[in-house]
C-alpha positions as CSV (number, residue, x, y, z in Angstrom):
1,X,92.8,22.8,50.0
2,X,93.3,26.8,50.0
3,X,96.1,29.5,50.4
4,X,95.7,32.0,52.9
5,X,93.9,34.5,50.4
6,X,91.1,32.0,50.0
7,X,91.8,30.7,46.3
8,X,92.1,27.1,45.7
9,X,95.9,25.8,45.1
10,X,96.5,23.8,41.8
11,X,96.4,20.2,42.1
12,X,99.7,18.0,41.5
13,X,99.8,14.6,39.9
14,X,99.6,11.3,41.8
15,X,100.3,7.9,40.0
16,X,100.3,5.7,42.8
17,X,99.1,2.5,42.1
18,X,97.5,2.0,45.3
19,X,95.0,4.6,45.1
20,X,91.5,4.9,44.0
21,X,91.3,5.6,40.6
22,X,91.5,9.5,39.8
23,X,89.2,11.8,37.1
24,X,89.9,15.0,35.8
25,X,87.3,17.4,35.4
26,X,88.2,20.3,33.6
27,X,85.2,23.5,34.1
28,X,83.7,24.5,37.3
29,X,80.6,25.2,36.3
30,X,76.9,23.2,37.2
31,X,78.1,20.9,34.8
32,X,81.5,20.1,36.1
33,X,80.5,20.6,39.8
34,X,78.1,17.7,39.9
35,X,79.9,15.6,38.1
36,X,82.9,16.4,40.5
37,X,80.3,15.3,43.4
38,X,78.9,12.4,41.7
39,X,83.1,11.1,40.8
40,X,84.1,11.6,44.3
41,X,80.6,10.5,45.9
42,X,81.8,7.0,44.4
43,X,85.4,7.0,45.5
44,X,87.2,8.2,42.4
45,X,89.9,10.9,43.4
46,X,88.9,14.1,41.8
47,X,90.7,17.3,40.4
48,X,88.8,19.6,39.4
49,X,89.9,22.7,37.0
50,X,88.4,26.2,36.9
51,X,90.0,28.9,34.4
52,X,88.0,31.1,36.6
53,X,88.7,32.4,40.2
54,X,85.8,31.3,41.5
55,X,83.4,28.2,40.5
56,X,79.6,28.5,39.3
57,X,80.3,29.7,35.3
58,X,77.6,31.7,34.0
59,X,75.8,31.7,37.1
60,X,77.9,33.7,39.5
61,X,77.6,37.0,41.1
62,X,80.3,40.0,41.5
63,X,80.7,43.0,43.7
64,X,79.6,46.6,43.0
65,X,80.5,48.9,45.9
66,X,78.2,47.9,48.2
67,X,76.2,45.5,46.2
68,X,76.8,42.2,45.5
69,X,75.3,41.8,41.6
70,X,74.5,38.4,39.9
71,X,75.1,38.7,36.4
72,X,71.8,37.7,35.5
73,X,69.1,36.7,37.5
74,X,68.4,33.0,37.4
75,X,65.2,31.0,38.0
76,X,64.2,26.7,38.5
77,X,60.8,25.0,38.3
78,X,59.7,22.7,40.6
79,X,60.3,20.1,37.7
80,X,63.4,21.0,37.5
81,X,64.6,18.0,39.9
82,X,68.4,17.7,38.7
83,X,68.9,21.2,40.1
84,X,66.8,20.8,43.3
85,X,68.9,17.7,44.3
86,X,72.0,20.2,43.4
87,X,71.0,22.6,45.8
88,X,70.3,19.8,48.4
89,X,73.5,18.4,47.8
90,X,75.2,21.7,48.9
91,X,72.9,22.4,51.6
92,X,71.4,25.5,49.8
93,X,67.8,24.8,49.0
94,X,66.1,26.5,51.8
95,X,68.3,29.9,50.3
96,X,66.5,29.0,46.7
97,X,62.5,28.6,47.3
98,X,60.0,27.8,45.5
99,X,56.4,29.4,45.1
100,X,53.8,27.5,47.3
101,X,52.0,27.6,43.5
102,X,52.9,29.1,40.2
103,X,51.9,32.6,40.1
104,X,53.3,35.4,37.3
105,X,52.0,38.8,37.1
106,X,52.2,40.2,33.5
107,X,51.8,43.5,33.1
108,X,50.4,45.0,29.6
109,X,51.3,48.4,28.9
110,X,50.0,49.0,25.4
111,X,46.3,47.8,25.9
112,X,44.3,50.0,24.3
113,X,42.3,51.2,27.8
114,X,45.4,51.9,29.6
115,X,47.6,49.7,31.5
116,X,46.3,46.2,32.4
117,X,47.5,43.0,35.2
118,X,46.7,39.9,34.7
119,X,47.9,37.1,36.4
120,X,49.4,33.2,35.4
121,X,48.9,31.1,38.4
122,X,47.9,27.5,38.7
123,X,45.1,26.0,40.9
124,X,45.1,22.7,42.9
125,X,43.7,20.9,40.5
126,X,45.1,17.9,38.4
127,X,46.4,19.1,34.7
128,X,45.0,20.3,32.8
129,X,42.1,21.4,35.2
130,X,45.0,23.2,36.9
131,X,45.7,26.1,34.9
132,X,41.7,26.3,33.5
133,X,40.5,28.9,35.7
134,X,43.8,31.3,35.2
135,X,43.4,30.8,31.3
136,X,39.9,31.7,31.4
137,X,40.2,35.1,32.8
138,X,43.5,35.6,31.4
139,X,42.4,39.6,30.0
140,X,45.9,39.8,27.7
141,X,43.8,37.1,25.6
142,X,40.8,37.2,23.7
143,X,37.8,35.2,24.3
144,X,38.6,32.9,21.2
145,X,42.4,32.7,21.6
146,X,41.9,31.3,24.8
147,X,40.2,28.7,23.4
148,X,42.4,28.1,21.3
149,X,45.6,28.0,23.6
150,X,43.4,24.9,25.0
151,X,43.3,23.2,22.0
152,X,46.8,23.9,21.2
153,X,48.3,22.7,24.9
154,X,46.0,19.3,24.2
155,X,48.2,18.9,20.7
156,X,51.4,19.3,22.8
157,X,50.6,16.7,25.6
158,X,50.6,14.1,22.7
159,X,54.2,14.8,21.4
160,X,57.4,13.1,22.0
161,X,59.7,15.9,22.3
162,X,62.6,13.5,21.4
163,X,61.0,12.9,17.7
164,X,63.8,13.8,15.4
165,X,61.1,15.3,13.2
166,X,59.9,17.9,15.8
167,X,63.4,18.9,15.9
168,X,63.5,20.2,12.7
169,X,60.7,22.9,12.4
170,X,60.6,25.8,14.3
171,X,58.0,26.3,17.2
172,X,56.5,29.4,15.3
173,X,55.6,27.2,12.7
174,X,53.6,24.4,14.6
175,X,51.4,27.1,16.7
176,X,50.6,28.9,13.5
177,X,49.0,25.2,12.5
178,X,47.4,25.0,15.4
179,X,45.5,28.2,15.2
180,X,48.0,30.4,17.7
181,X,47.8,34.0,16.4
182,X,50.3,36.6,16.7
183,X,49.0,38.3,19.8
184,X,48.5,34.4,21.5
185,X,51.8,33.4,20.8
186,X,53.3,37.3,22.3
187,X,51.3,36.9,25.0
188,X,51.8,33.3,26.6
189,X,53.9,31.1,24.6
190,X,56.8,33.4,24.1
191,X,56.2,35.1,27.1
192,X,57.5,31.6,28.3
193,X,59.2,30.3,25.9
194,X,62.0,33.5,25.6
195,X,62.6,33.0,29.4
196,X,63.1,29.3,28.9
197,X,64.7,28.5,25.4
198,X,66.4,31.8,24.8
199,X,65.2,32.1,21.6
200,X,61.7,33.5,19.9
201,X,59.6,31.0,18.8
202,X,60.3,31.2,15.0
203,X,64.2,30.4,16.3
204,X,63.0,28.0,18.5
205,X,63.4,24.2,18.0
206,X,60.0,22.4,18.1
207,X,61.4,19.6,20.2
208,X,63.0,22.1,22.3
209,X,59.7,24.2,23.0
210,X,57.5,20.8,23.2
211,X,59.8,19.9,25.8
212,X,59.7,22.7,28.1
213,X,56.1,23.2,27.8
214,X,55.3,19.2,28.3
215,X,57.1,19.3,31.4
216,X,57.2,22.3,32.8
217,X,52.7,22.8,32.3
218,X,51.4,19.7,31.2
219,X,53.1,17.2,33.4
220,X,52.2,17.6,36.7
221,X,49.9,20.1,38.3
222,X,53.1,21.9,40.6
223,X,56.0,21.2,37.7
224,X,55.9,25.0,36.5
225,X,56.3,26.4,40.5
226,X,59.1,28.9,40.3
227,X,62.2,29.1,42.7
228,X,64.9,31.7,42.8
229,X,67.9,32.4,44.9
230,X,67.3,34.6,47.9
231,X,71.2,35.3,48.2
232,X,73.4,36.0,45.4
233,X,74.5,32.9,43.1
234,X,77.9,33.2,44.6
235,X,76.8,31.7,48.0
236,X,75.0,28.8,46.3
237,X,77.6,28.2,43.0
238,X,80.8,29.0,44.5
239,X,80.8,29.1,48.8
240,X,78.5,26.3,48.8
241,X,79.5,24.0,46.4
242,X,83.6,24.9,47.4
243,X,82.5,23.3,50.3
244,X,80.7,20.4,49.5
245,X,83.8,19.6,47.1
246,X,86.3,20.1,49.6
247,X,84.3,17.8,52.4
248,X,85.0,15.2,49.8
249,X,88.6,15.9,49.3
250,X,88.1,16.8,45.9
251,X,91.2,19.1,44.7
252,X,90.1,22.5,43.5
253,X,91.9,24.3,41.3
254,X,91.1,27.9,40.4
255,X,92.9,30.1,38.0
256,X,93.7,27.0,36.3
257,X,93.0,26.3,32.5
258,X,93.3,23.1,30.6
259,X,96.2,23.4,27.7
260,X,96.3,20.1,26.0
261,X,94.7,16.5,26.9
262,X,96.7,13.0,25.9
263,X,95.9,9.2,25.6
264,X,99.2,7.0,26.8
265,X,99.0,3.8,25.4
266,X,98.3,2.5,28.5
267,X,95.1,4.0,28.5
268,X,95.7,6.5,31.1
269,X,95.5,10.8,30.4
270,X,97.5,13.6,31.1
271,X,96.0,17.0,31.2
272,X,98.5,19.7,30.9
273,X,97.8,22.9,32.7
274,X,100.4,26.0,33.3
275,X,103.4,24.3,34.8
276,X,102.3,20.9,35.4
277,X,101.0,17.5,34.1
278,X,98.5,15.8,35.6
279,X,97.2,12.3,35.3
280,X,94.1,10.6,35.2
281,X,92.3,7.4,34.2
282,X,89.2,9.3,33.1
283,X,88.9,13.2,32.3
284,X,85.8,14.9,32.1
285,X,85.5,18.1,29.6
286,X,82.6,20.4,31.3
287,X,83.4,23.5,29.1
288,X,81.5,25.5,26.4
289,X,81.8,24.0,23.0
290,X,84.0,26.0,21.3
291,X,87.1,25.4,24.3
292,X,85.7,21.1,24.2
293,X,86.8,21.4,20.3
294,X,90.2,23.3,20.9
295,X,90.5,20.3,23.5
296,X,89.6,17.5,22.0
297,X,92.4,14.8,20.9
298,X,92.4,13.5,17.6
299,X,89.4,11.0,17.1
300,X,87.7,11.6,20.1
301,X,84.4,12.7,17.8
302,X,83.6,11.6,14.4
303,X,83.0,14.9,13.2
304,X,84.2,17.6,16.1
305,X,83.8,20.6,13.8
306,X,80.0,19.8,14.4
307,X,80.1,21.4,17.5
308,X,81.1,24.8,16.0
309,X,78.1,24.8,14.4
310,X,76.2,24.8,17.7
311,X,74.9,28.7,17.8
312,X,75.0,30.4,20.7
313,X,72.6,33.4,22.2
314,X,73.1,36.0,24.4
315,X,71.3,37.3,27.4
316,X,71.3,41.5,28.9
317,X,70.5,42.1,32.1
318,X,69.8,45.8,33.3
319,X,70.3,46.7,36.8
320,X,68.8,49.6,38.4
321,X,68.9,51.0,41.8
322,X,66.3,53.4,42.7
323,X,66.6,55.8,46.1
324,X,63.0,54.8,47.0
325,X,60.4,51.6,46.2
326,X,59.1,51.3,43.2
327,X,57.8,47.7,43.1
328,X,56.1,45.9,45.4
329,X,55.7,42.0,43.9
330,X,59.2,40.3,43.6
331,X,58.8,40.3,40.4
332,X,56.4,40.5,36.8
333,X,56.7,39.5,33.1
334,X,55.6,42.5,30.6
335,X,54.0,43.4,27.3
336,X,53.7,45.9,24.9
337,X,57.3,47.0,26.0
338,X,60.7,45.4,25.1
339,X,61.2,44.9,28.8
340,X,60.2,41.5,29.6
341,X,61.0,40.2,33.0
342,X,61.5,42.4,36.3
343,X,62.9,41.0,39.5
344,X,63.4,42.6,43.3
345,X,66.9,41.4,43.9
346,X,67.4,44.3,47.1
347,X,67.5,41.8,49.6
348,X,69.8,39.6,48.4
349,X,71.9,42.1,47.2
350,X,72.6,43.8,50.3
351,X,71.6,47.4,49.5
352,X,70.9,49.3,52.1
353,X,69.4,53.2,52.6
354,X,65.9,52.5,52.0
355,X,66.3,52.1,47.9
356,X,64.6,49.1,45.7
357,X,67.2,47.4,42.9
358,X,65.6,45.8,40.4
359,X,67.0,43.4,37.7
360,X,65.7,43.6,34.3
361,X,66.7,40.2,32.4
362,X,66.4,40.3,28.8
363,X,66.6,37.3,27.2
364,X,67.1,36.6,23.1
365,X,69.0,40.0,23.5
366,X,70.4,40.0,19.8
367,X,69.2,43.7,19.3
368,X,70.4,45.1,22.8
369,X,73.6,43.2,24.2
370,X,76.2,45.3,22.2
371,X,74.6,48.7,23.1
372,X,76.6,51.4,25.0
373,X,75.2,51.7,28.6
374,X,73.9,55.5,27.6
375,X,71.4,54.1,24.6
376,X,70.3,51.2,27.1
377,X,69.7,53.7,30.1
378,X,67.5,55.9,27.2
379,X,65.7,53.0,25.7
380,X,65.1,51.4,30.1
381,X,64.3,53.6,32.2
382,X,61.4,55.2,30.6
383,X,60.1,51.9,29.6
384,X,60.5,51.1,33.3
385,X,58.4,54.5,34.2
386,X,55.3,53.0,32.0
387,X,55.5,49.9,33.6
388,X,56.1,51.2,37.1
389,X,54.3,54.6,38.0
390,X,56.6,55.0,41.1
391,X,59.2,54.9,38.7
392,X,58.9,58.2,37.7
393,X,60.4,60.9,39.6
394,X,62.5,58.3,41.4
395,X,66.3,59.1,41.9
396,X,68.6,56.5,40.5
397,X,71.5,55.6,42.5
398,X,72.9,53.2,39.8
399,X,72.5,51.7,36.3
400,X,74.6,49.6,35.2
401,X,74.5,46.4,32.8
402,X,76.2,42.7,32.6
403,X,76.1,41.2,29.0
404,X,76.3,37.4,28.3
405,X,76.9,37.5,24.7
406,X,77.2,34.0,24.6
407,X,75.0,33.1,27.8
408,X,73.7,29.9,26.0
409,X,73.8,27.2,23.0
410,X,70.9,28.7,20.7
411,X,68.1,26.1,20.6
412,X,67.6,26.7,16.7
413,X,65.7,24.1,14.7
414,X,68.2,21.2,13.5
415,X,70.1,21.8,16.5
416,X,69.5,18.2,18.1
417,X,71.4,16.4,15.9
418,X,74.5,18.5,16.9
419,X,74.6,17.8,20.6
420,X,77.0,15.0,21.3
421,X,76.3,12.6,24.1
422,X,78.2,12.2,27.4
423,X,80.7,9.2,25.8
424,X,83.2,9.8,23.0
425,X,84.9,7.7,20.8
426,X,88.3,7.8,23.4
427,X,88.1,5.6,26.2
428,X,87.8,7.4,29.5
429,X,87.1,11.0,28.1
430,X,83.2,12.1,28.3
431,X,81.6,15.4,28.0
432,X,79.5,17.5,30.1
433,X,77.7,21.1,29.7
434,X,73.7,22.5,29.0
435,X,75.2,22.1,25.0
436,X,75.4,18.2,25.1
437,X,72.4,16.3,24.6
438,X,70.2,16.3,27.5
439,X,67.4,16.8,26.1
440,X,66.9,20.4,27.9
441,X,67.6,23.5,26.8
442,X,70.4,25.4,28.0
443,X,69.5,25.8,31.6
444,X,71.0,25.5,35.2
445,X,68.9,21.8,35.3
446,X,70.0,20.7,31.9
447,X,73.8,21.5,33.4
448,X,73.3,19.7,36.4
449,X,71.5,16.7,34.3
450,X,74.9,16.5,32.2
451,X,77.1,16.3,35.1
452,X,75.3,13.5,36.1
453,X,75.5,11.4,32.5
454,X,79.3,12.0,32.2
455,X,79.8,10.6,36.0
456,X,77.5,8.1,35.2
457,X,79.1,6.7,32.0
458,X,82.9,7.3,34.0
459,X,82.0,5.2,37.0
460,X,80.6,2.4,34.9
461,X,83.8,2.3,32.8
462,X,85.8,2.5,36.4
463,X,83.6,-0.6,37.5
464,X,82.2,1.6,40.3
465,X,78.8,1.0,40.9
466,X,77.0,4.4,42.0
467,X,73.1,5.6,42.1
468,X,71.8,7.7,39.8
469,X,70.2,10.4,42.4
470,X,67.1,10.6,39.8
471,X,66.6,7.3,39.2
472,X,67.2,3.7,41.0
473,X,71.1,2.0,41.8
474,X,73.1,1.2,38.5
């Protein structure tokens, strides 16, 4: 239900007995959205709180004049299948494609010749055959650290990411004992692994790192295919998903935060929000750690402090628009620069007069995200120039930047043991977010894969039988 200017109305409380049971979910992100679509999909009446005017979290996009600016650009894998049934569930999968195959341009800059492409792609072939021939002529690599990235990948098919031990070192440390050198581990597993965890591989949880690179390389010969959004976020996270909750009759409620959450000893909860009280026989927290502890009644976790000691990381992203075109692949990874990833987001932006934007997304951003705009535009724009000799003598038409300074949980070493799972110690109440344990690192599928534990564990405890959608009826 909506006012007249388009933004959700606050939901009011219903008691009535003869109704369906109702749930609570308080944050609108991936997390809270699926879980929202997997209450109601099962008949549970659903309210569903955003502090936020709009839904989607960290994944959203804004308007700039013209433009219409994600705050950082977003990418899926193939493998990534909790997120693919998201965007199938609100009818916005053929706006977020995937590569026919995996291919990556990386661009090296500080080669000793001059600059020098070389490419990441995968083959039909099954795995590991499937990656063989684009390792082999990888030129960023030497002749023997090729090899030894094939040794190294057959070590890591072996593991059980889920081993509490792997958990506790740091991804650094197992590819320096399995002969990765400096220049291997720049090149191809952080060149990866930043994107993906966040985090450089010495800050990298081994578990963590072993899972990404398990599934995403070494599972299936397709698993590592990339998809992106060919409109902004907004369209997918917010329009899209708005209406997929509001076909269901789930109650939307924007501009709404969570105050306070109570157990009656009847076993039912009230969530306050501004002005109201609204009850519920299950409430789902699908906010960042930090809020789910401020939230949290008494009990509900053995130890709740635990979660402030989940890190976080932040992400920069650098936008440019340039008055002609400057790149011609939608996008590339780099070396030998501090840029690392380069996207083409003109279409989807709506830019219009003939210019190019490109996105610059910097993950692990410690050293960059509290900048001023000025030092960033010095320390970009020429690196930009080296990477892109169009670049130079190009007009800009804009620079601007979005920061993220707590974009995601870090994926430190130790950090496994921290995540709580979906069910607390308070009947009713379960958690949700890329923080709990899903065994994925803070991404737009480990979000979606959280939503679905937190419904799951709900509906069971409501007696209503539902279907996991990645796995069979429960």
């Amino acid at each position: 239900m909506t006012d007249d200017d388009g933004a959700r109305r606050p939901a009011t409380a219903r008691t009535d007995t003869d109704r369906p049971p109702h749930a609570v979910v308080v944050g609108g992100g991936l997390a809270g959205i699926t879980a929202a679509l997997q209450l109601a999909d099962s008949g549970v009446r659903v309210t569903l709180l955003e502090g936020r005017p709009r839904l989607g979290g960290l994944a959203f996009s804004f308007r700039r004049g013209e433009l219409t600016v994600d705050n950082g650009q977003h990418v899926y894998l193939r493998c990534c299948t909790a997120y693919r049934w998201f965007l199938d569930r609100v009818e916005g999968a053929a706006l977020a494609p995937l590569q026919r195959r995996l291919d990556v341009p990386v661009l090296d800059v500080a080669h000793p010749r001059g600059p020098r492409l070389g490419r990441l792609r995968r083959s039909g072939l099954p795995v590991p055959l499937h990656l063989a021939a684009s390792l082999a002529t990888y030129p960023h690599l030497s002749l023997a650290e090729r090899a030894s990235v094939g040794r190294a990948a057959l070590a890591l098919k072996s593991l059980d990411p889920a081993d509490p031990a792997l958990d506790g070192i740091d991804f650094a440390t197992w590819l320096g004992r399995h002969g990765q050198s400096a220049r291997t581990i720049e090149a191809l597993w952080d060149l990866v692994g930043v994107a993906t965890l966040n985090a450089t591989a010495p800050h990298a949880s081994m578990g963590l790192a072993a899972m990404v690179f398990k599934t995403g390389l070494l599972s299936e010969p397709g698993a590592a295919d990339i998809g992106w959004a060919h409109v902004p976020l907004g369209e997918l996270h917010d329009t899209l998903a708005g209406k997929a909750l509001d076909s269901l009759g789930v109650r939307t409620a924007l501009r709404t935060k969570a105050e306070r959450i109570t157990r009656a000893e009847s076993g039912r909860w009230t969530v306050e929000v501004p002005g109201e009280r609204i009850e519920a026989d299950a409430v789902v927290l699908a906010v960042p750690q930090r809020e789910t502890r401020d939230l949290l009644p008494e009990g509900a976790l053995d130890d709740p402090d635990r979660l402030l000691d989940i890190g976080t990381a932040p992400i920069l992203n650098v936008h440019v628009v340039y008055d002609r075109k400057v790149l011609r692949q939608p996008f590339f990874a780099a070396l030998g620069t501090p840029v690392q990833w380069v996207f083409d987001r003109t279409d989807s932006s709506g830019l219009k007069g003939g210019g190019q934007y490109l996105a610059v997304s910097q993950s692990a951003a410690q050293d960059d995200v509290d900048l001023p705009v000025a030092d960033l535009r010095a320390r970009y724009l020429p690196e930009l120039e080296r990477l892109l000799p169009a670049a130079r003598g190009a007009g800009i038409r804009d620079f601007f930047v979005t920061r993220e300074r707590t974009a995601t949980f870090a994926p430190s070493p130790g950090v496994g043991r921290l995540r709580p799972g979906a069910r607390t110690h308070a009947p009713g109440l379960y958690l949700a977010g890329a923080w709990t344990a899903t065994g994925w690192p803070a991404t737009m599928e480990g979000a979606v894969r959280s939503g679905f534990s937190a419904a799951g564990a709900a509906l069971s405890a409501l007696g209503r039988r539902h279907e996991h959608p990645l796995q069979e009826a429960v």
